[in-house]
FIKOLZA-1660 file (N, C-alpha, C; in steps of 0.1 Angstrom, whole numbers, plus 5000, padded with zeros to 4 digits):
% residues 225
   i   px   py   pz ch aa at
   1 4807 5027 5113  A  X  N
   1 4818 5034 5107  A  X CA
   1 4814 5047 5102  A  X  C
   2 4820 5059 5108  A  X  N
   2 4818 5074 5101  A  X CA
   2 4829 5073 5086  A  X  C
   3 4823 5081 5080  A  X  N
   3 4825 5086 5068  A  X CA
   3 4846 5092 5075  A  X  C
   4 4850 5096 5084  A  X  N
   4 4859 5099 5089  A  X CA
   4 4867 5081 5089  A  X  C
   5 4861 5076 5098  A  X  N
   5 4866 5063 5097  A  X CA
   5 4875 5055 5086  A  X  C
   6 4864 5054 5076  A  X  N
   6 4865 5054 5062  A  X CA
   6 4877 5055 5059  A  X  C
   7 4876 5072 5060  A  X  N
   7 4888 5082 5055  A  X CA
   7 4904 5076 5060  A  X  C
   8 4897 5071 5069  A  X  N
   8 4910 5067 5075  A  X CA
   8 4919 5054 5072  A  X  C
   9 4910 5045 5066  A  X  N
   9 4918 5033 5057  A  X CA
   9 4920 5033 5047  A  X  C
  10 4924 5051 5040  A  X  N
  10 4924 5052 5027  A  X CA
  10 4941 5056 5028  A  X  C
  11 4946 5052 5018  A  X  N
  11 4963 5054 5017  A  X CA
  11 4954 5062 4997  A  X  C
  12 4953 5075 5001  A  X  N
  12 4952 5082 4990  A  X CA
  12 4967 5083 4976  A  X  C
  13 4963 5078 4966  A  X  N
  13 4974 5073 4957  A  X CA
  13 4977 5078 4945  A  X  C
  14 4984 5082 4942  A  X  N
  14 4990 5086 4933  A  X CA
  14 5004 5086 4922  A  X  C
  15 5005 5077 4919  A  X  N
  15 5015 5068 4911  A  X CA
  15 5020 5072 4894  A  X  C
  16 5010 5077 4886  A  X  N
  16 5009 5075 4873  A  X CA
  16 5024 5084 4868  A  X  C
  17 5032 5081 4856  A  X  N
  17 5042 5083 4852  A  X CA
  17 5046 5099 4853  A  X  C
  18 5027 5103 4845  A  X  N
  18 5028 5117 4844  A  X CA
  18 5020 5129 4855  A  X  C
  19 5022 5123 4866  A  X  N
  19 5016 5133 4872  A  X CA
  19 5026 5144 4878  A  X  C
  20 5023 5149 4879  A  X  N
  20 5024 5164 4880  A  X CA
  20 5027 5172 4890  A  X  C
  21 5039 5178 4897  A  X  N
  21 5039 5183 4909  A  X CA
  21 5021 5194 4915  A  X  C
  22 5017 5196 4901  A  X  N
  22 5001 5206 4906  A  X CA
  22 4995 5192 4913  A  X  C
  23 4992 5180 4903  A  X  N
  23 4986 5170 4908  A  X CA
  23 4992 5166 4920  A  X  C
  24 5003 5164 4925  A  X  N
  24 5010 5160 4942  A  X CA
  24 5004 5171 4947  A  X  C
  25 5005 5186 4945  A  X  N
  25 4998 5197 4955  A  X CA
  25 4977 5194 4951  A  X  C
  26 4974 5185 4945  A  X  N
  26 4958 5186 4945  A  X CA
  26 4956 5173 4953  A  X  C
  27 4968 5163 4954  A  X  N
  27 4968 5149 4959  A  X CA
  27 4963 5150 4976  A  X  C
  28 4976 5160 4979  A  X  N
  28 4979 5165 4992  A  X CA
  28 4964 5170 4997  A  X  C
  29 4958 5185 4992  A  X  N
  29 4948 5195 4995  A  X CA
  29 4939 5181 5001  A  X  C
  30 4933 5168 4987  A  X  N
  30 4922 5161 4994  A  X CA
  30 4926 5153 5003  A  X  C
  31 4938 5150 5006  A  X  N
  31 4942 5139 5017  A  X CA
  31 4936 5148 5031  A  X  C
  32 4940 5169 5032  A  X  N
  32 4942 5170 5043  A  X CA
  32 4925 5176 5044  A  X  C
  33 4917 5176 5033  A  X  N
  33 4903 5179 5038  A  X CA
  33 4896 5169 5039  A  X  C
  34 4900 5151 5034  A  X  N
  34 4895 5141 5042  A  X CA
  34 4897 5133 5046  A  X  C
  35 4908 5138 5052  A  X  N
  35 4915 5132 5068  A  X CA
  35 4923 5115 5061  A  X  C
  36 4926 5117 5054  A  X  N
  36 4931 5101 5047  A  X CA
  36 4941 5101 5056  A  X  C
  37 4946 5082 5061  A  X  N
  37 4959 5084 5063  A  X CA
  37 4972 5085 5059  A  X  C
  38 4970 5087 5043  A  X  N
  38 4984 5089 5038  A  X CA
  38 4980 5090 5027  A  X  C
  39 4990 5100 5024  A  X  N
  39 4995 5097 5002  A  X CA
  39 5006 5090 5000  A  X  C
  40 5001 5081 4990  A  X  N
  40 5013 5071 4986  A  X CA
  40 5015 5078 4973  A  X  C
  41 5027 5082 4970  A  X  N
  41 5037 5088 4958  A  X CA
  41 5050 5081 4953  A  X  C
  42 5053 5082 4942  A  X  N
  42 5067 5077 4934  A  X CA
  42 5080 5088 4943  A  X  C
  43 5088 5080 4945  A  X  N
  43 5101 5087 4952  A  X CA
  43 5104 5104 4954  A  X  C
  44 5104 5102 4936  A  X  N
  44 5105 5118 4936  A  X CA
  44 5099 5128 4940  A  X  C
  45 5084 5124 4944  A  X  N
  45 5081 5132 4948  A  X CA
  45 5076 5133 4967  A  X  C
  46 5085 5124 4970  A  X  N
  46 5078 5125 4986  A  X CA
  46 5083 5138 4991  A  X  C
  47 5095 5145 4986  A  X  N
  47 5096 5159 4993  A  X CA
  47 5092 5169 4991  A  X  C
  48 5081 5166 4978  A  X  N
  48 5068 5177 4982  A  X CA
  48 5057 5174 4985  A  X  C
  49 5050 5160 4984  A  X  N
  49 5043 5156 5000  A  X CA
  49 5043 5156 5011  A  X  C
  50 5062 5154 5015  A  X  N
  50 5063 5160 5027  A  X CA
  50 5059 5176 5032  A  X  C
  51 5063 5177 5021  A  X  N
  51 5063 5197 5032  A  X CA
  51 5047 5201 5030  A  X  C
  52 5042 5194 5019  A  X  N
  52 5026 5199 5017  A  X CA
  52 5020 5194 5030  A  X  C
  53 5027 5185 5036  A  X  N
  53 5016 5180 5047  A  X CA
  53 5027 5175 5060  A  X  C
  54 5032 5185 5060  A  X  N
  54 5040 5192 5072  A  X CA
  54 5025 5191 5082  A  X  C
  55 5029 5188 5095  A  X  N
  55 5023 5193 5106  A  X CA
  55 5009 5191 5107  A  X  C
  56 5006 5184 5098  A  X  N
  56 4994 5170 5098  A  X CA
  56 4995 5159 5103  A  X  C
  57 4986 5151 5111  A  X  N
  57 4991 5135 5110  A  X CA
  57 4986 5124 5092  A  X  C
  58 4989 5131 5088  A  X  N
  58 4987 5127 5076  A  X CA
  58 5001 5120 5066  A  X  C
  59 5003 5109 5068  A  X  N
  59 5015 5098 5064  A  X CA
  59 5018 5099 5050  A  X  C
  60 5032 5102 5047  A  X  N
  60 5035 5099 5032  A  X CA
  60 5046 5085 5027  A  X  C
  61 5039 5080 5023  A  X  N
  61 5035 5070 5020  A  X CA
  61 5046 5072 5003  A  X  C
  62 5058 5058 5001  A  X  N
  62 5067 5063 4986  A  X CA
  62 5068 5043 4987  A  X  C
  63 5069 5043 4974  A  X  N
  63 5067 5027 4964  A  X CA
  63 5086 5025 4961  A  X  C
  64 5085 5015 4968  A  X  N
  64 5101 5010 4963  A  X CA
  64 5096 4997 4953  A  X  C
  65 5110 4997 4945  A  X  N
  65 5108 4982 4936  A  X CA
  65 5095 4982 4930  A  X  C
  66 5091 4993 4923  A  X  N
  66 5078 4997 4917  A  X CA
  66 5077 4995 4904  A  X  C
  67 5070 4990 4898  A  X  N
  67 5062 4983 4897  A  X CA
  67 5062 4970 4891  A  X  C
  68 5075 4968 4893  A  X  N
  68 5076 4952 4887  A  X CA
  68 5084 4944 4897  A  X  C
  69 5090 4951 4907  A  X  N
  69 5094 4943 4919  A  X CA
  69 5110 4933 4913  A  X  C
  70 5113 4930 4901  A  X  N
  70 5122 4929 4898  A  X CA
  70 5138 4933 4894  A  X  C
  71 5137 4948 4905  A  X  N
  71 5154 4954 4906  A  X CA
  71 5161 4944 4916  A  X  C
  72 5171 4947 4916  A  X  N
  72 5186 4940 4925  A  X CA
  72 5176 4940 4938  A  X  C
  73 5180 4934 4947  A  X  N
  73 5175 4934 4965  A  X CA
  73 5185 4948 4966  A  X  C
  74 5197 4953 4963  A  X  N
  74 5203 4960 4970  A  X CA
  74 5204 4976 4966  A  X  C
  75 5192 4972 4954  A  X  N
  75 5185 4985 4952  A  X CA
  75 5172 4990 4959  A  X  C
  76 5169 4977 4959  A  X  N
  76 5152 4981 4971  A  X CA
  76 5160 4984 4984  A  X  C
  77 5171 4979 4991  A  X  N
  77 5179 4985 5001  A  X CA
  77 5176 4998 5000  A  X  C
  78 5188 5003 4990  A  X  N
  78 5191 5016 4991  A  X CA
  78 5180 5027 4983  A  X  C
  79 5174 5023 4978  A  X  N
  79 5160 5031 4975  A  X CA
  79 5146 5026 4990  A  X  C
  80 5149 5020 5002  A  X  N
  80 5139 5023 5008  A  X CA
  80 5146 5034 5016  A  X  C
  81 5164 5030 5022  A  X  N
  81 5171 5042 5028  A  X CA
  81 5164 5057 5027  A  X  C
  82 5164 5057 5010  A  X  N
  82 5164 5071 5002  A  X CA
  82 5155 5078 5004  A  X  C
  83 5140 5069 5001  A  X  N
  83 5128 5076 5001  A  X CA
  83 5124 5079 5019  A  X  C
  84 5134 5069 5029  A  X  N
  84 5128 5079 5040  A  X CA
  84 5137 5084 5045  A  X  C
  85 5149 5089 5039  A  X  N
  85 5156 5102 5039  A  X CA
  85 5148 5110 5035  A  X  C
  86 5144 5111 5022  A  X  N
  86 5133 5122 5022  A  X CA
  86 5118 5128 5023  A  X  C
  87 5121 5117 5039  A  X  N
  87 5102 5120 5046  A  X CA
  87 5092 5111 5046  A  X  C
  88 5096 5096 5038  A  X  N
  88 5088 5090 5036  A  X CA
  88 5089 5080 5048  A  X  C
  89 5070 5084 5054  A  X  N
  89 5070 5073 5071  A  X CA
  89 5065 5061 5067  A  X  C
  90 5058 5058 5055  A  X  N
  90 5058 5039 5051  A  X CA
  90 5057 5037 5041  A  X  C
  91 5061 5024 5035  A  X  N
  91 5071 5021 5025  A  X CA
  91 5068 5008 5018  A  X  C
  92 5059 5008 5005  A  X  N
  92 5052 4999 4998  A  X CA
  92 5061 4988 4992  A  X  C
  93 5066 4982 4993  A  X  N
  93 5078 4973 4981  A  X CA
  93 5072 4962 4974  A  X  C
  94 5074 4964 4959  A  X  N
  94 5071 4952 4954  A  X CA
  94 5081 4937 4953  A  X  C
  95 5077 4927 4964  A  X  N
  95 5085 4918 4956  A  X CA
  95 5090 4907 4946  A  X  C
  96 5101 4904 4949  A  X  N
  96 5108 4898 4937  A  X CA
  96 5097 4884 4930  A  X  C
  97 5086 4888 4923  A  X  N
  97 5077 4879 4916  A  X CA
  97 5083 4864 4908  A  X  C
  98 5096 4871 4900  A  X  N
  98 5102 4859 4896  A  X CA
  98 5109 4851 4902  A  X  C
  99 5113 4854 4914  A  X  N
  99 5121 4846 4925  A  X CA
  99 5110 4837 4935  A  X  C
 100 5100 4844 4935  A  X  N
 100 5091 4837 4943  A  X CA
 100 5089 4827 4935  A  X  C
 101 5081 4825 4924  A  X  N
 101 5080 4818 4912  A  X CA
 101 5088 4805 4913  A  X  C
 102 5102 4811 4913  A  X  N
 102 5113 4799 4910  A  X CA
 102 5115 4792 4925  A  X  C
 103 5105 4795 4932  A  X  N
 103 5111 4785 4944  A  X CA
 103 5120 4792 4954  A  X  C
 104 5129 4802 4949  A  X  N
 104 5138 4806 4961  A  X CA
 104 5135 4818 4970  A  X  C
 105 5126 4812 4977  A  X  N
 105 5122 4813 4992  A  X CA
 105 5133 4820 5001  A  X  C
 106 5143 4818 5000  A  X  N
 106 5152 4820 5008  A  X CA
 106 5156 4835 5001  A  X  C
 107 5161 4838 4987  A  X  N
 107 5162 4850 4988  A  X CA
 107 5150 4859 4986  A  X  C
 108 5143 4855 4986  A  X  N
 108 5128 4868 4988  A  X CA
 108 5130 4872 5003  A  X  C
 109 5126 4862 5014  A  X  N
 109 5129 4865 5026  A  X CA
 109 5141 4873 5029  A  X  C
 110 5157 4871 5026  A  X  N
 110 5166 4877 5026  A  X CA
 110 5165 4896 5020  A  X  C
 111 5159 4893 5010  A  X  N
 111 5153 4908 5002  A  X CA
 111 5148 4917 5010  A  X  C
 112 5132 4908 5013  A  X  N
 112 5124 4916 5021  A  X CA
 112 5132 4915 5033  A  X  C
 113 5138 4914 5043  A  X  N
 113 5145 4915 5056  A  X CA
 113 5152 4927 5055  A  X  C
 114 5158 4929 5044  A  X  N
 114 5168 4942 5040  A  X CA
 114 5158 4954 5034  A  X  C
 115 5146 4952 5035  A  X  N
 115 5140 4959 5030  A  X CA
 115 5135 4966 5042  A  X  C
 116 5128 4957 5050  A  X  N
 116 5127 4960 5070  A  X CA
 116 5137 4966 5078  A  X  C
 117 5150 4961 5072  A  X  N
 117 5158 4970 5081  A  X CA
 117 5164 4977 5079  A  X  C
 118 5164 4983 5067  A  X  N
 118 5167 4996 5062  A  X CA
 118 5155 5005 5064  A  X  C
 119 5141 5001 5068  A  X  N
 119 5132 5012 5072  A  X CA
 119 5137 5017 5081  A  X  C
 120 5142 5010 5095  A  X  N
 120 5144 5015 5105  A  X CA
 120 5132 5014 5116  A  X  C
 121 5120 5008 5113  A  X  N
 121 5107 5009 5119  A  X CA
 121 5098 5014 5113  A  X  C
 122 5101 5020 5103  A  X  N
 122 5089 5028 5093  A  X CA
 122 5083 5015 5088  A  X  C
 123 5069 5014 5088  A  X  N
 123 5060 5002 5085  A  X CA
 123 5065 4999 5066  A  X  C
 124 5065 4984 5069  A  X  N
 124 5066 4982 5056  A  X CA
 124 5057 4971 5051  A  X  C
 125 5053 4978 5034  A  X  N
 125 5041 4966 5031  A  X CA
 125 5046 4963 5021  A  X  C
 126 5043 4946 5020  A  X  N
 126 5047 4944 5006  A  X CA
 126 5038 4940 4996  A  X  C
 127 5039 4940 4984  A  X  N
 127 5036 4939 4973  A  X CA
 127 5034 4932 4966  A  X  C
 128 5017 4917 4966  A  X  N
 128 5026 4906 4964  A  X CA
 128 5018 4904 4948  A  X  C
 129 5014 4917 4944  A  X  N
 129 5007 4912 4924  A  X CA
 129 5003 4896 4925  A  X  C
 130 4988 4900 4936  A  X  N
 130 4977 4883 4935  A  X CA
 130 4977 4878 4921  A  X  C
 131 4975 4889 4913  A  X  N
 131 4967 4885 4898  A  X CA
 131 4978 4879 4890  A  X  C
 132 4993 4876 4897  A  X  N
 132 4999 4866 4892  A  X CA
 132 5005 4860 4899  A  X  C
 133 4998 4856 4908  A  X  N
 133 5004 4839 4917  A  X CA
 133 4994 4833 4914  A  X  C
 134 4998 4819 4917  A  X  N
 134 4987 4808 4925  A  X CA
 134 4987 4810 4940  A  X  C
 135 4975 4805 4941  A  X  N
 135 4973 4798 4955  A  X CA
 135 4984 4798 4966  A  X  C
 136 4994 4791 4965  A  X  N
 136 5004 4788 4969  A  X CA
 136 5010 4799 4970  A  X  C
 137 5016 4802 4959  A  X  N
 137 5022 4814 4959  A  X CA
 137 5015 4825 4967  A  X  C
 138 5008 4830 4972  A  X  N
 138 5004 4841 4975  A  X CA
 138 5003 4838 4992  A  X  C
 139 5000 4824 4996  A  X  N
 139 5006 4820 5009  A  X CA
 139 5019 4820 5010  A  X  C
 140 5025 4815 5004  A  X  N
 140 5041 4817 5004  A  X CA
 140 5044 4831 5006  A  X  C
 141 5045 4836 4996  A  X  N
 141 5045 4852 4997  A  X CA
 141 5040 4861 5011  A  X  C
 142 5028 4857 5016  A  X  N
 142 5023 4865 5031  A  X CA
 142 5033 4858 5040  A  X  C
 143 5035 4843 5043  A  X  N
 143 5045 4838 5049  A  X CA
 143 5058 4843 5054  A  X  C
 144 5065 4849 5041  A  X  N
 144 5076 4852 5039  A  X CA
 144 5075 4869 5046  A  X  C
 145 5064 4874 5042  A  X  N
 145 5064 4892 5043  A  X CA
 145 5062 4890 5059  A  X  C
 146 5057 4876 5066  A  X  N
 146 5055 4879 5082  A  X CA
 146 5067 4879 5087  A  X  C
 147 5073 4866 5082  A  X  N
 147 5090 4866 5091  A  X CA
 147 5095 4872 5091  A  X  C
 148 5097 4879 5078  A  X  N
 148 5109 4889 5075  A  X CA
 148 5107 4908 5084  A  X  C
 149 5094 4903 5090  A  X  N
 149 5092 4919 5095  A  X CA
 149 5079 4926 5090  A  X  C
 150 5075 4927 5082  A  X  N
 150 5064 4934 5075  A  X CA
 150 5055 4940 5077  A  X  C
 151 5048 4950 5082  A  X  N
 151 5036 4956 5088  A  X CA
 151 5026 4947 5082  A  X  C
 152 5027 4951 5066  A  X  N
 152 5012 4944 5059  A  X CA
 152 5018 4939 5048  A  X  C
 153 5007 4929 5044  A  X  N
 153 5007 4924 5026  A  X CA
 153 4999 4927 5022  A  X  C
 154 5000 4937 5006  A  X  N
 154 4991 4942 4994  A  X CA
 154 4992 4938 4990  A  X  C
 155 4978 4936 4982  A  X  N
 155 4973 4929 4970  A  X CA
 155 4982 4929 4956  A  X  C
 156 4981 4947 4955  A  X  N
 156 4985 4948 4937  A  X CA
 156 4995 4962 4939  A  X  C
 157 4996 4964 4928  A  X  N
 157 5005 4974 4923  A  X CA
 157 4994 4982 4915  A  X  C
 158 4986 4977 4910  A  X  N
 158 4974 4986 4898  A  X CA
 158 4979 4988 4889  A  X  C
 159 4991 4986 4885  A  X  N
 159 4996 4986 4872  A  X CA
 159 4996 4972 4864  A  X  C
 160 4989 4962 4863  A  X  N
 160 4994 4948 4860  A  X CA
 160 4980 4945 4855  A  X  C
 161 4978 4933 4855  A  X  N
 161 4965 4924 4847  A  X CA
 161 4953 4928 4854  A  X  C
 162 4951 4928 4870  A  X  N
 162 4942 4931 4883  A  X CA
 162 4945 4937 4886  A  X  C
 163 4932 4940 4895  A  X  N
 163 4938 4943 4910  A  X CA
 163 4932 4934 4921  A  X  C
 164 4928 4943 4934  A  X  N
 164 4924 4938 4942  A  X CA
 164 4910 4931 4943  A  X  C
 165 4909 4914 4952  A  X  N
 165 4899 4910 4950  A  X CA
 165 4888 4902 4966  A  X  C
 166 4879 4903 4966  A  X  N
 166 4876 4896 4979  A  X CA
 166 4880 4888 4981  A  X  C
 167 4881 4879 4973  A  X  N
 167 4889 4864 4978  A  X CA
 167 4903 4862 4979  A  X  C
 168 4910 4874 4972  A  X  N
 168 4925 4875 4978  A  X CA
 168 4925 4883 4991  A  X  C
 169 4917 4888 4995  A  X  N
 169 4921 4899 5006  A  X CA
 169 4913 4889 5018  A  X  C
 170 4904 4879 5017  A  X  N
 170 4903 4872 5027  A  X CA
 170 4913 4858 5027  A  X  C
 171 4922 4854 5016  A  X  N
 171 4931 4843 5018  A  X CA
 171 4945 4853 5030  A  X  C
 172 4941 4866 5024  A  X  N
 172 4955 4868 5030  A  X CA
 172 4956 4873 5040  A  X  C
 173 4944 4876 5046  A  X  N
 173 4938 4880 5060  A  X CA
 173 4941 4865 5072  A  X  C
 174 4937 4857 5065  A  X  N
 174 4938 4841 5070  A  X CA
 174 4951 4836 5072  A  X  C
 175 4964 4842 5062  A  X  N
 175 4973 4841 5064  A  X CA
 175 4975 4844 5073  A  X  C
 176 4979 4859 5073  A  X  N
 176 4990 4866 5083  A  X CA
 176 4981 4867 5098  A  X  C
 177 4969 4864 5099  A  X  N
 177 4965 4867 5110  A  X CA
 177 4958 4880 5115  A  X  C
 178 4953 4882 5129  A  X  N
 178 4951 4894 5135  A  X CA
 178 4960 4909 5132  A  X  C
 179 4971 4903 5137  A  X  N
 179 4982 4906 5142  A  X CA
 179 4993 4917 5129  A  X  C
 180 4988 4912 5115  A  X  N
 180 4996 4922 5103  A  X CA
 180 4984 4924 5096  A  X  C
 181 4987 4936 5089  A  X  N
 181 4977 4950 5083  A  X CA
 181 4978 4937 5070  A  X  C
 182 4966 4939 5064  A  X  N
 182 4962 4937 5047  A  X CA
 182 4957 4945 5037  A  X  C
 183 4965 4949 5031  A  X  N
 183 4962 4965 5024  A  X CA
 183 4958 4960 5009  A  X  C
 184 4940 4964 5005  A  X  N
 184 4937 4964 4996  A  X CA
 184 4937 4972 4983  A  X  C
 185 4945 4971 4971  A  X  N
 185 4949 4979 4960  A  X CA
 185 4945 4973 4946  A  X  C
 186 4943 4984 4936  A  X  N
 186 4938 4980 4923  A  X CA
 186 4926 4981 4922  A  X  C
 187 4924 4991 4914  A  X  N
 187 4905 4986 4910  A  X CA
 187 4892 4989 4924  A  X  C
 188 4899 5000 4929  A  X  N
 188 4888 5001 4941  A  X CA
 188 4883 5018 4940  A  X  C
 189 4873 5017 4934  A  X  N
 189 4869 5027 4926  A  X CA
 189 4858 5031 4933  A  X  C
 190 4853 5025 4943  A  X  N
 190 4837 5033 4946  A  X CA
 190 4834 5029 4960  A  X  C
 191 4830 5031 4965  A  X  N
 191 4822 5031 4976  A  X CA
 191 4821 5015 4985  A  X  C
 192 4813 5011 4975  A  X  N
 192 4810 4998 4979  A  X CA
 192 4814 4986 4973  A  X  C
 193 4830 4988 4965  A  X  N
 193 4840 4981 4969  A  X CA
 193 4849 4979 4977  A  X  C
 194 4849 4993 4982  A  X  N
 194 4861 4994 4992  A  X CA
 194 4853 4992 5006  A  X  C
 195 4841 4995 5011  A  X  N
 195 4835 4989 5021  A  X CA
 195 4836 4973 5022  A  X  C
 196 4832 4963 5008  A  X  N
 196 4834 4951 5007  A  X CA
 196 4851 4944 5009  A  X  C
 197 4856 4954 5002  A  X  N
 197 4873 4949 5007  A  X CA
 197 4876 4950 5021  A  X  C
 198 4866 4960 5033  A  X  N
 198 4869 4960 5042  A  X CA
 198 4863 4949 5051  A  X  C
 199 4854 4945 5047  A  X  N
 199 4846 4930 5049  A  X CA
 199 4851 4922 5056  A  X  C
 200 4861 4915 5040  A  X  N
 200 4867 4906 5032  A  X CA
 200 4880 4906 5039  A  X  C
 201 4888 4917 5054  A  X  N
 201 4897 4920 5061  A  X CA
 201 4907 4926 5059  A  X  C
 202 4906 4934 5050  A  X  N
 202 4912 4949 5043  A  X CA
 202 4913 4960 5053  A  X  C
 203 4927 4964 5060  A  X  N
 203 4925 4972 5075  A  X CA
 203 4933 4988 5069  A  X  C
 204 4937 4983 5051  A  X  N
 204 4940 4996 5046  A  X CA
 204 4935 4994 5029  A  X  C
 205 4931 5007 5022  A  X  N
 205 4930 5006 5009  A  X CA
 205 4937 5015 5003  A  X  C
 206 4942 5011 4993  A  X  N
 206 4951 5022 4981  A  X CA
 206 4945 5021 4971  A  X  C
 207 4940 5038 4970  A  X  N
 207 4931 5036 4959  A  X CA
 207 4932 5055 4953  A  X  C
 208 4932 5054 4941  A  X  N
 208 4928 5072 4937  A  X CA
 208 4917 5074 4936  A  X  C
 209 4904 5070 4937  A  X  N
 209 4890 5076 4941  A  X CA
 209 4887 5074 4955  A  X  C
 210 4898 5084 4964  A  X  N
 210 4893 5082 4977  A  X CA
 210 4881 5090 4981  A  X  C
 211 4885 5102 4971  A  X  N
 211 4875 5114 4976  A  X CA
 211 4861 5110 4966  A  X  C
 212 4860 5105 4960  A  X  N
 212 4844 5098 4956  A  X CA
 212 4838 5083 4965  A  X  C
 213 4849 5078 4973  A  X  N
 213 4843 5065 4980  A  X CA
 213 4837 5071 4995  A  X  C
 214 4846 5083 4995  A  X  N
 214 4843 5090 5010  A  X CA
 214 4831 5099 5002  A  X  C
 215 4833 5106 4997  A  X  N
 215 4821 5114 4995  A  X CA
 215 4804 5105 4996  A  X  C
 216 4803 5092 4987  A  X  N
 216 4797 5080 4984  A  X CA
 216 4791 5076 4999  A  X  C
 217 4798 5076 5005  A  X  N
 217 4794 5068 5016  A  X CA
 217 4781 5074 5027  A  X  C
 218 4770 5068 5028  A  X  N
 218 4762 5071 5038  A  X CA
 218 4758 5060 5050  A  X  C
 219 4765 5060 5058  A  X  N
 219 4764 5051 5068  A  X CA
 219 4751 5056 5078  A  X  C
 220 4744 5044 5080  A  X  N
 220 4737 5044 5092  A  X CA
 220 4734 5050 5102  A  X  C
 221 4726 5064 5104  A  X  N
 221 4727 5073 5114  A  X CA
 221 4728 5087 5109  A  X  C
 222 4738 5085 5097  A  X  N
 222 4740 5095 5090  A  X CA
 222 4757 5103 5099  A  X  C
 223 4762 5092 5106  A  X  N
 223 4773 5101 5112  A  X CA
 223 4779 5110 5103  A  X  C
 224 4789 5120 5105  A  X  N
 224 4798 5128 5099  A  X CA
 224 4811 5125 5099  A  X  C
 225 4817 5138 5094  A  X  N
 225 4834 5139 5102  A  X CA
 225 4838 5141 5108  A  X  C
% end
């Protein structure tokens, strides 16, 4: 794997309450000098990651049902509509934690379904906060993100007790199969965690030290970008 490679299963992130349209234009600059495939941002601002990264293949990436996954289903509807009205090509959702909890299977699936088809095909990952399920639960949960449509299931939100861990990201790799992305988030700060999450069958990472895990990296041969 080149240092490019790398670069490429990084979903470059930026979330925090107070960041800052300077910070979205400094988010953007290192996505498009190392080659990330996407910035993930809060709603409001995907229409100035969109235009910062006009005419790149570089993906922007906006968080529905953030960060507690507990709004109406028919607001994750019309807030996934919204954010890719305004440019956003994939679409993080967290979901409904306390419904899963309670057993009802039936409307998480219903949720997330309306969450797929209001993308329109824009990939959708969901959200499934490991650091509070069981076992079960977090099979459940990939289960549900496969039927209902889903590109991939993520770990975390980064906002919560964890984040991302080897042993969740290989239960959930087991789950869903070859066949759907497993996007590792939370707590992936360096180099040779996020090589280990890629291990462990992590085929995307969301992380804000992308430009120190890429910088970090010396692979074998010494390839480049």
């Amino acid at each position: 794997m080149s240092p490019r490679d790398l670069a490429r299963h990084i979903d470059h992130t930026l979330l925090r309450a107070d960041a800052t349209a300077a910070d979205i234009r400094q988010l953007c600059a290192e996505a498009r000098e190392h080659h990330f495939w996407s910035v993930c941002v809060n709603a409001s601002r995907v229409v100035l990651a969109a235009s910062l990264l006009e005419e790149t293949d570089i993906k922007v990436a906006a968080v529905v049902g953030f960060p507690l996954g507990a709004t109406d289903a028919d607001a994750k509807r019309f807030e996934t509509e919204l954010v890719i009205d305004l440019g956003a090509q994939e679409v993080d959702v967290v979901l409904n934690l306390g419904r899963l909890r309670d057993g009802e299977d039936r409307y998480v699936l219903r949720e997330l379904r309306d969450v797929v088809e209001a993308a329109g095909g824009v990939p959708v990952k969901v959200i499934l906060e490991t650091c509070l399920l069981t076992q079960d639960e977090k099979l459940r949960a990939c289960s549900l993100a496969v039927e209902a449509g889903a590109r991939f299931v993520k770990t975390s939100t980064g906002f919560s007790t964890a984040g991302a861990t080897e042993a969740d990201v290989r239960l959930m790799r087991e789950a869903v199969g070859p066949k759907v992305g497993v996007k590792a988030s939370g707590g992936i700060r360096d180099t040779a965690t996020a090589l280990a999450m890629i291990a462990a069958g992590a085929s995307r990472l969301g992380t804000s030290a992308g430009v120190g895990i890429v910088r970090g990296y010396q692979p074998t041969g010494g390839a480049g970008y």
